[in-house]
N, C-alpha and C positions, 0 to 999 in steps of 0.2 A: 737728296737730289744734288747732282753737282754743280759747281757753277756755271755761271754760260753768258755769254755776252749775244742778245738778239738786235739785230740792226734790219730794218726794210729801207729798200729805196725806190722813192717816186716812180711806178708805171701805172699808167690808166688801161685799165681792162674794160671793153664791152663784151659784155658777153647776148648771146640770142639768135634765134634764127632769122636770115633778112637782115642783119646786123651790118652787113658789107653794105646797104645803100646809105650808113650814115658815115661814108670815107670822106667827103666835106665837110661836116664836122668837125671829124676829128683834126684833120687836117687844121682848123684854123683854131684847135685846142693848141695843136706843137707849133701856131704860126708858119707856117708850111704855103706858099704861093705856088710853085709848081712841082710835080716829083715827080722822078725816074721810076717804073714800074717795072720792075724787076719778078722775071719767072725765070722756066725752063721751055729750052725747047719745045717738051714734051706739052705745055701749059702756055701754048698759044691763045686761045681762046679764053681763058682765064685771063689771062694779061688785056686781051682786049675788050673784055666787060668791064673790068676795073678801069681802061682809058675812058671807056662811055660814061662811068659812074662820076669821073674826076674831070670830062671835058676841054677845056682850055685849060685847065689846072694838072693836063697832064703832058709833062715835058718830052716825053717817048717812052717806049715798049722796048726793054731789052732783053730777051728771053736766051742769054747764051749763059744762064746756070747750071753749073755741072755737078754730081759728087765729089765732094773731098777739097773743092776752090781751091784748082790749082793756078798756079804763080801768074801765070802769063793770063789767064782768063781772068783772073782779082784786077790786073794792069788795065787790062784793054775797057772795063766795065768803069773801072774810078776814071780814065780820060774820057768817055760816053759823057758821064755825070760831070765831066766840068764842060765839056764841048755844048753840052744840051743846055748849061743853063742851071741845071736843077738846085734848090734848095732843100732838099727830102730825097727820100727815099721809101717807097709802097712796095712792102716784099709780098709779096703774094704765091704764098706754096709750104712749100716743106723745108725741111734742114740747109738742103743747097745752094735757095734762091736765098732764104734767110743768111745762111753763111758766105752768101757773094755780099748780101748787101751790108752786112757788119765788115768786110775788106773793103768796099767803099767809106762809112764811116769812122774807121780807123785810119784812113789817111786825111781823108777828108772834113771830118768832122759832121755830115749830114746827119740829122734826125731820120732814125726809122719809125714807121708805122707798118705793125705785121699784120699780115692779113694771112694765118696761118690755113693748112689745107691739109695735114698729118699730123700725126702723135708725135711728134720727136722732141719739144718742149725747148727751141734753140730762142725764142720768141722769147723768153722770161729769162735769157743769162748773157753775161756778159762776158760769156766765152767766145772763142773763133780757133781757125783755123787753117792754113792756108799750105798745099803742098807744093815743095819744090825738091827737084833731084832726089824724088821715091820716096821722099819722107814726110809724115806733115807735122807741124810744128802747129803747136796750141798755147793759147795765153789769155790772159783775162782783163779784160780793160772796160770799165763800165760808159767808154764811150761808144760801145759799140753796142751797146743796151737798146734793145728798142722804145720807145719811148711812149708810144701807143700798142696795144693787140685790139684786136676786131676779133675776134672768134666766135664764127660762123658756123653750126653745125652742118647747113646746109651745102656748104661750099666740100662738106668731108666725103658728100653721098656719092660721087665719082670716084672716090680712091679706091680703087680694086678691091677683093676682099681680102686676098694675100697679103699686099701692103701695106690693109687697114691691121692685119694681125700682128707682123713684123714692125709695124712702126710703133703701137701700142705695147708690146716687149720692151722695145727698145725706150718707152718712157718708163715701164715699169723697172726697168734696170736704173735709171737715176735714180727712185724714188729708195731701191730697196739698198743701193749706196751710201745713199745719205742719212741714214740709221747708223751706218756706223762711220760717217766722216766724222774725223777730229774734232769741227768745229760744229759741229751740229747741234740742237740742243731742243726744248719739249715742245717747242712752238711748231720746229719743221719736220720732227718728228711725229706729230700727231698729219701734220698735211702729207706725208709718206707715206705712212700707213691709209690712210683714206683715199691719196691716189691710187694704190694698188689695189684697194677695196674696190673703187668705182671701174678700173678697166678691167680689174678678175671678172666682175660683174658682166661690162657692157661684151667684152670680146668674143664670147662664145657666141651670145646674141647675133652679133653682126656676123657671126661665119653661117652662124644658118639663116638670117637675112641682112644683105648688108644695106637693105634700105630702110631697116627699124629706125624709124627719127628717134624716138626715145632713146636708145642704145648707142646713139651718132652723141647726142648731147649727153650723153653719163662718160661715152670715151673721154670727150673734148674735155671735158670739166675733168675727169681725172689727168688727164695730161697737163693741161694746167697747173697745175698743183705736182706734179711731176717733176716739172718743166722748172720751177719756182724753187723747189728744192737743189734742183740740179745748178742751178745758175748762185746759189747762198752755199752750200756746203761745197768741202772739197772731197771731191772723187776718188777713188783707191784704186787696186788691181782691176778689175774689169771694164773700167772705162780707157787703161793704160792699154790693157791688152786689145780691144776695139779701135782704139786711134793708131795704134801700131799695125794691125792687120790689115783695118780699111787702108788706110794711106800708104803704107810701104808697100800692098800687094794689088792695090784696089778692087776691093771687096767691099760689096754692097753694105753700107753701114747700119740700117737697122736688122738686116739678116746676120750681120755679124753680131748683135749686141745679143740677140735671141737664140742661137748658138752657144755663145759665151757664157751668157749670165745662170746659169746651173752649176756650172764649172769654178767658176769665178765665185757661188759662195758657198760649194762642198769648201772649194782652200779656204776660205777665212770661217768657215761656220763654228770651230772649237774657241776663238779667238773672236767673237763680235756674237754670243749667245743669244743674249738679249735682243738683238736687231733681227737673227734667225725667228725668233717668240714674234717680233710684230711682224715680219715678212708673212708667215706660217699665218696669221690671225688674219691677216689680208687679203688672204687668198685663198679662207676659209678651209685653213689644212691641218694637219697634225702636226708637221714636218715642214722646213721653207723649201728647201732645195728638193722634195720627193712633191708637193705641191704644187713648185712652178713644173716640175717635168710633165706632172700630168694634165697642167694645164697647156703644156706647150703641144702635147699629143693632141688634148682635145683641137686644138686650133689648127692643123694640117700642116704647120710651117717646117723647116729647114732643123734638122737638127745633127747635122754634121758640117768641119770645114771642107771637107773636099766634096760637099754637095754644089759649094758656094766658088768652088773653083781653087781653094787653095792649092798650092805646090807643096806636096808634102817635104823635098827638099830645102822650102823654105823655113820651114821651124825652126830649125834654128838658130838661123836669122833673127828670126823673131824674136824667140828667147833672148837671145845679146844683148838686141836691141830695146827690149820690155829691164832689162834687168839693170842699162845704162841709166838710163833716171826714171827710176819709178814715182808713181804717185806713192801721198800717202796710206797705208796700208794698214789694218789693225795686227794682220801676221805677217813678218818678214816677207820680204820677196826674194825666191834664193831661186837659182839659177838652174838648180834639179827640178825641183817641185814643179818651175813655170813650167818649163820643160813637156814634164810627164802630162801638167794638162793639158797642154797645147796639143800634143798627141792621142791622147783622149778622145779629146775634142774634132781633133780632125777627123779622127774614125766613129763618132757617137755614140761612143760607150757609156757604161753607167759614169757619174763622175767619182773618182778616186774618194 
């Protein structure tokens, strides 16, 4: 076995269904007197159940979270949160609301508490993101950690079924990264392998009902553990390639990560064997990359980029810009190869 250095740091996890009514609680776990309630648009009424649940202890409802937190929408949300008062922050949703309110606690300094509502697994890392002039920039700062999760199966039984499949991809691409990140080692590697066990599992389930509780609380709890990997190991090519597409082209981010992530480990599969062996056993396959495709069939989703709207004259672009500072990678990142998958990809061919 090789060496490894394993470090956790302090987040409290609730997990359960009905778990959202213990948001005072927790609240007075992070010492938290009033929070800013942070959704989307689209999660209007989620926002205002969670004010009901939090009462006087809630400072206001700001539902202008968008994909990809761009610049001027991070701005206007971190002066809300001093204007208002607030000591905290209650993210309540998916990736977007969660990554507005990590650009408030990044200038700010506020405590989150997540009240996750997707697979995306942004709730357990201390990543962010924030786009400005077509590009988004990513970095890691464990003050923007959330510091409580509430995860609620129940609050999942609204997510579409599409988005419930494309977001659950888009966790299982953390998990099957972090197998072969640098710093990885047997601890988050056994919780990888068993997040892709539990949503290979739950996902099909929920496309042929997506009000199975059982299958809501096996996704949740694999994304978890997804989510957990994602936020301790470093990421490689297919999460470079997804933060360069979403954000330079604005493309929907777990639609692109579900797309990608086939492509993204034909290129490193001769070069991270071993991490292929646990992806493949995860997903109960022979093969990782002929396993995830056919799980991605069974699931109805997206598996082209010009499904997703890309510009095919933008590749590119893209390439330049994947090949300008890559993540770490266990095989080269050469400037052909991205290339050829990027085109691949956009057309949904076999992967190379």
């Amino acid at each position: 076995m090789r060496s490894f250095v394993h470090e956790t740091r302090p987040a409290r996890v609730v997990f359960g269904n009905g778990s959202r009514q213990l948001l005072p609680r927790e609240l007075d776990q992070l010492g938290i007197r009033r929070a800013i309630v942070i959704t989307t648009p689209e999660q209007v009424g989620l926002g205002q159940q969670v004010a009901e649940i939090l009462k006087d202890r809630c400072a206001g409802v700001l539902n202008k979270a968008v994909m990809h937190v761009p610049v001027d929408v991070a701005r206007a949300a971190i002066e809300a949160a001093r204007q208002l008062g607030a000591d905290g922050c209650v993210a309540a949703g998916g990736g977007s609301t969660i990554g507005l309110a990590k650009a408030i606690a990044l200038e700010s300094n506020l405590p989150i508490l997540a009240l996750p509502t997707t697979y995306a697994g942004s709730e357990m890392t201390p990543l962010y993101g924030v786009t400005d002039g077509g590009e988004k920039r990513t970095g890691r700062d464990w003050r923007v950690m959330p510091r409580g999760v509430i995860y609620d199966p129940e609050l999942t039984l609204s997510l579409p079924v599409q988005l419930s499949m494309t977001s659950g991809m888009n966790a299982i691409a953390h998990a099957a990264e972090a197998l072969y990140g640098p710093d990885g080692n047997p601890i988050y590697n056994l919780m990888a392998e068993e997040g892709i066990r539990a949503l290979a599992a739950a996902l099909p389930r929920l496309h042929e009902a997506s009000s199975d509780h059982d299958a809501r609380n096996e996704a949740l709890y694999g994304a978890w553990l997804c989510g957990t990997v994602l936020g301790n190991v470093q990421m490689g090519l297919h999460h470079k390639l997804c933060h360069t597409l979403g954000g330079s082209f604005n493309l929907p981010h777990a639609e692109v990560h579900t797309v990608i992530l086939p492509y993204a480990l034909a290129y490193n599969a001769s070069s991270a064997q071993q991490a292929m062996t646990c992806i493949a056993r995860g997903l109960r396959g022979e093969e990782a990359v002929g396993a995830l495709r056919a799980l991605r069939r069974s699931l109805g989703v997206p598996h082209s980029l010009r499904e997703l709207g890309m510009p095919h004259d933008g590749l590119d672009r893209a390439a330049d810009l994947i090949v300008a500072k890559p993540y770490p990678n266990p095989r080269p990142v050469e400037r052909s190869a991205v290339r050829e998958l990027l085109e691949r990809a956009y057309a949904g061919v076999e992967p190379a």
